[in-house]
C-alpha positions in Angstrom: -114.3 102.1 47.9 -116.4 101.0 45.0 -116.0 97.7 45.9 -117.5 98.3 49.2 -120.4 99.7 47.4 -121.1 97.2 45.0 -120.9 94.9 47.8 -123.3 96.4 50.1 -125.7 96.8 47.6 -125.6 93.0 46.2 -126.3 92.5 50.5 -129.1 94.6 50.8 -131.0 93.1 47.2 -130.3 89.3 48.6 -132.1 90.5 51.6 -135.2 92.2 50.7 -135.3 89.1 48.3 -135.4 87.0 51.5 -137.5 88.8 53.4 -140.0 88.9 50.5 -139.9 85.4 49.9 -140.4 84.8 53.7 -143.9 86.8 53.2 -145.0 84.8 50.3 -144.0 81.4 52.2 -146.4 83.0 55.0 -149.6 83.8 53.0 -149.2 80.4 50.6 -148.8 77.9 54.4 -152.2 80.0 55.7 -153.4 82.1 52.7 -152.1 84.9 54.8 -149.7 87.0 55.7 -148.9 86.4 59.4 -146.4 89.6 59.6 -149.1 92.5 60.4 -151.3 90.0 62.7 -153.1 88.4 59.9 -153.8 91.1 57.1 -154.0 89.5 53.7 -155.2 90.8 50.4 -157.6 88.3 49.5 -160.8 87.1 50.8 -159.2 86.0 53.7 -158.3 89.2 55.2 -157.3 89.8 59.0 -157.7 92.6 61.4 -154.9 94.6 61.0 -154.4 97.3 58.5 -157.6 96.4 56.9 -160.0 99.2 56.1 -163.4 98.0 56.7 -165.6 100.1 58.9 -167.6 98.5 62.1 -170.7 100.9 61.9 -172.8 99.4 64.9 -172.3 97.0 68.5 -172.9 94.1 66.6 -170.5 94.6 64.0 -168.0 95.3 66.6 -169.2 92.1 68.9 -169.3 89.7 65.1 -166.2 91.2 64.7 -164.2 90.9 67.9 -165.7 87.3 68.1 -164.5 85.8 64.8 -160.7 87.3 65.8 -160.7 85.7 69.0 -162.3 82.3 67.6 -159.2 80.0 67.7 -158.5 81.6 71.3 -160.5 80.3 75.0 -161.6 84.0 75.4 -165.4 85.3 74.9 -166.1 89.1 74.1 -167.9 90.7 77.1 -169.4 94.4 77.3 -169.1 96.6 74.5 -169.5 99.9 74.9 -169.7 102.7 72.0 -167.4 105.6 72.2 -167.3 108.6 69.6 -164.8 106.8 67.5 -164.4 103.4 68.5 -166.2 100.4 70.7 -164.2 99.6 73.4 -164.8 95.7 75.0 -163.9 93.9 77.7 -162.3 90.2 76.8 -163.6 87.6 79.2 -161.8 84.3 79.9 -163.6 80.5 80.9 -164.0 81.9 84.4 -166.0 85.1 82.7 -162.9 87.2 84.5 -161.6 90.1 82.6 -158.3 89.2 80.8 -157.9 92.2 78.5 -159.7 95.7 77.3 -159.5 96.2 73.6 -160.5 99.1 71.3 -161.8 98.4 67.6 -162.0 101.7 65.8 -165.4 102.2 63.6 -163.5 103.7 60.5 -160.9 101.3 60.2 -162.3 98.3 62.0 -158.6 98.1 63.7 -158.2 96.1 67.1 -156.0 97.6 69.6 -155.7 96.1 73.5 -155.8 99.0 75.6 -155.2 97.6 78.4 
């Protein structure tokens, strides 16, 4: 029985120590952690858990552009709702490909659609 124990906890130490060293592999390839959709810690931060509030339409419209940079989408409308923008995501063809949400106190993205 105490055996079992020991053993099960030497198995669940190796893998957090694997799944931590598969984060820091992650952020030193890109300089970021690619697990929560980009969020790092350093100057380099991402979208996703990052607290950085989007106080106006073009904060929202900078923002949504530079996350969908490396993507052939463009940011269409934006329009301002009480606690978020909500935009439409335009392909090449300026045909709506997705609806997305960024919230103005935490500057999260969210598709909606």
């Amino acid at each position: 029985m105490m055996r079992g124990k020991l053993l099960l906890m030497v198995s669940l130490i190796l893998l957090a120590g694997a799944l931590l060293h598969s984060e820091a592999s992650a952020c030193e390839q890109c300089g970021c952690n690619t697990t929560y959709n980009g969020y790092c810690s350093n100057q380099r931060w991402g979208w996703y858990g990052a607290r950085k509030s989007v106080s106006s339409l073009e904060e929202a419209r900078r923002d949504l552009t530079e996350y969908y940079a490396d993507r052939d989408v463009q940011v269409g409308k934006i329009v301002e709702k009480t606690s978020y923008y909500e935009a439409v995501i335009l392909d090449r063809n300026k045909k709506p490909v997705d609806r997305v949400i960024i919230h103005k106190r935490s500057g999260r993205i969210r598709s909606v659609q």
